[in-house]
N, C-alpha and C positions, 0 to 999 in steps of 0.2 A: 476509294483511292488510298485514303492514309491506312484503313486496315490493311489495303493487300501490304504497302510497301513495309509496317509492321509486322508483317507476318513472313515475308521475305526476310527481314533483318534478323527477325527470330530462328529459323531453320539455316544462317548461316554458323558456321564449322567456328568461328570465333564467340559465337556466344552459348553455343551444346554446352561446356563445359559448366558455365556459372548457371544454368538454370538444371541442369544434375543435381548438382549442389543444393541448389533453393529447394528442390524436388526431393529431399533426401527424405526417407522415411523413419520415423522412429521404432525400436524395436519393442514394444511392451512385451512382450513372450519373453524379453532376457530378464536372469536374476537381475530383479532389485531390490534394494533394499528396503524395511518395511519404513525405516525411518527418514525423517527430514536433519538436513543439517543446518541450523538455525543460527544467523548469526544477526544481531539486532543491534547498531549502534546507531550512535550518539553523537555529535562534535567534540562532546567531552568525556563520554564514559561507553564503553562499550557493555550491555548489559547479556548478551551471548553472544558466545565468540567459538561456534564449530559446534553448539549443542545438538545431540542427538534430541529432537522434540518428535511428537506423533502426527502431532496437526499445529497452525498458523492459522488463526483467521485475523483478516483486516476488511478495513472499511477503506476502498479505491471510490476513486471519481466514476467508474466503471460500474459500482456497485459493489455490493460485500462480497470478500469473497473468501471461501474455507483452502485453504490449501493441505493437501498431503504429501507422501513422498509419491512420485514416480509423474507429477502435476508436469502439464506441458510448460515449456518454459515462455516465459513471458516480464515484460516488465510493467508494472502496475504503481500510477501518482495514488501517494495516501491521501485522502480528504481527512479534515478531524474526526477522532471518532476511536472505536475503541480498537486496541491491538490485540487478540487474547494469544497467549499459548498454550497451546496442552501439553507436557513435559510426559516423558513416559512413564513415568509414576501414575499418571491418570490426572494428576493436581491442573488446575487451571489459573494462569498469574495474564491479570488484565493492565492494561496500560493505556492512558488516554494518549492518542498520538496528533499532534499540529498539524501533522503533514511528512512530507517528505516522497520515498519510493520503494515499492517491494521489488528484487530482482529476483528470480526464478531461474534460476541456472540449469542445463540439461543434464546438471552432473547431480539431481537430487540432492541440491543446497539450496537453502534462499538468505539472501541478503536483503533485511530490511536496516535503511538508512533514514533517518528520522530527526528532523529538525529538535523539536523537543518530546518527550514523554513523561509520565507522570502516572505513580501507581493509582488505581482510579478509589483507593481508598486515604488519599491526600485531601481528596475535594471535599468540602463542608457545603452540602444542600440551600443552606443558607446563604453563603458567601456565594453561590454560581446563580440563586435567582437576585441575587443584591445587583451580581456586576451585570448580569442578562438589563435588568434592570435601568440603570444608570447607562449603559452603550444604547438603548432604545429610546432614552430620551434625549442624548447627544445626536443620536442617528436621525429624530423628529425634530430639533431644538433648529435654533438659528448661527448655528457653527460654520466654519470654514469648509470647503469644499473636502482638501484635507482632513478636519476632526471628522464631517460627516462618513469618508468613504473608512476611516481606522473603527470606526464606531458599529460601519454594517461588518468589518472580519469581525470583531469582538462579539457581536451576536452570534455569529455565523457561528463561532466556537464555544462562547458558553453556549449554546443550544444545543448542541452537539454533546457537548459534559453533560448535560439537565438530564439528556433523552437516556446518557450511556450510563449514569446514575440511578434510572426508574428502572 
């Protein structure tokens, strides 16, 4: 019964129009361009802003994922984890990222918007198993509900640094 009366409401004349829409297809046979246009900010610094880059990969809650130019659009939560780019030089510039969101825009640009980053040749091996370290025993310790759950993100990301570091 509620399918038919769904499927009734769907073939009426007011709603053709927006499922056209939804329905729309994208054209991959048109030129596009071979490049991504890359724009990578910050609250406080934008570190690209309109770059022609070859490829984007990140680490989403979704899993890793490589981006190129002509990539369906979508928008994708970062987990910690590394941001790379490949710049069309060939060179590849890595960034450990908090978090934040990749936008994938239909127009072969993406906007990655990112709580904090950090070039992942900032980190000292030793300072990331210190603090791993120190959050695992607050995380197992006798702390406040509060210190314990700040103690599991702080693993949660240096662990994320350790692995993006090896």
């Amino acid at each position: 019964m509620v399918f038919a009366l769904a499927s009734r409401s769907l073939r009426s004349a007011s709603i053709r129009p927006a499922l056209s829409l939804a329905g729309a297809r994208r054209g991959y046979a048109e030129a596009v361009s071979d490049k991504l246009k890359l724009s990578f900010v910050l609250p406080h610094e934008a570190i690209y802003d309109a770059a022609e880059v070859t490829q984007v990969n990140v680490s989403a809650t979704t899993g890793d994922l490589g981006i190129l130019s002509a990539h369906i659009p979508t928008v994708e939560q970062l987990r910690p984890g590394v941001l790379e780019v490949i710049e069309t030089s060939g060179t590849s510039k890595k960034w450990f990222v908090s978090g934040g969101f990749a936008i994938i825009h239909p127009s072969n640009t993406l906007t990655v918007n990112a709580v904090e980053a950090f070039k992942l040749d900032q980190f000292s091996p030793e300072a990331v198993r210190q603090g791993l370290a120190d959050a695992q025993r607050v995380a197992s310790g006798n702390g406040s509900a509060e210190e314990k759950a700040e103690a599991e993100i702080a693993i949660e990301v240096y662990t994320a640094i350790q692995n993006a570091l090896q």
